[in-house]
Each structure stands twice: as structure tokens, then as C-alpha cells.
C-alpha positions, 0 to 999 in steps of 0.5 A: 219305633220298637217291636218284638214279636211274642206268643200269648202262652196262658191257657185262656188267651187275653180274656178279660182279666189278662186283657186288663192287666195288659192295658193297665200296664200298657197305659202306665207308659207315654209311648204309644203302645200298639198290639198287632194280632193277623191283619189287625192293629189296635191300641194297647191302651184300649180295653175293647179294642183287645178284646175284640181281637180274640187272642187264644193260647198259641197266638204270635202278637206283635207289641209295637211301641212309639216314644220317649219310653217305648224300650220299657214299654215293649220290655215289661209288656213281652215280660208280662204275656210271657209271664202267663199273666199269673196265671197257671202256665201250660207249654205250648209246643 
């Protein structure tokens, strides 16, 4: 298994559009993809179960990734939320 650990830099959080983003991204590899936010652990693959996390600018998540491609996976998922998901990024502190 392989895990980094990244903050979530967009000023909205993973509201619907970057939530989706990230799905589709994390769905388009076989590993089982994992996102951890506080106590919670969910699909990455799963569109509810990210939006039920409620993650704001600032939040530190955790991308876990298991399998054949789980390298990839974690790279180009850290990639993408650092990214700001195309969005205007503002530096958080």
C-alpha cells in the first residue's frame, strides 16, 4: 500500500465539481483508492461518500492507494488536489 499525506489548497474544498474531478480520476485506476480525512475512511471511487466528508481549504487528507497501480494512483491524485483542481488557487499559510 502506498500513502501521501496532502492539504486540500482550493478555496472551496471538494465541493461538487473538484469532488468529481477527483473520482473520475481515482476511477480510472484499478487500485483501490482510498481518501482518509480525521477518523473517516472512504472510497475515493465514490462520489457520496467524498462529499459526505465535508473537506474545506486547509484540510490535510490522506490518499491511500492498494494494487497493481497504486504508485500512479497516489501520484497524479496528490498531483490534481495540489493542483487546486483548476481552480484560482489561494496559499494558505
Amino acid at each position: 500500500m502506498v500513502e501521501k499525506e496532502t492539504t486540500v489548497k482550493n478555496k472551496t474544498g471538494l465541493h461538487a465539481r473538484p469532488a468529481s474531478k477527483l473520482v473520475n480520476e481515482a476511477s480510472s485506476y484499478q487500485s483501490e483508492v482510498r481518501i482518509v480525512y480525521k477518523d473517516k475512511k472512504i472510497n475515493a471511487k465514490s462520489i457520496m461518500g467524498l462529499m459526505s466528508l465535508g473537506i474545506d481549504q486547509g484540510s490535510k487528507i490522506i490518499i491511500q492507494a492498494e494494487g497493481e497501480d497504486e504508485n500512479n494512483a497516489v501520484s497524479k491524485l496528490i498531483e490534481l488536489i495540489e493542483s487546486g483542481f483548476g481552480e484560482e488557487e489561494k496559499n494558505i499559510s
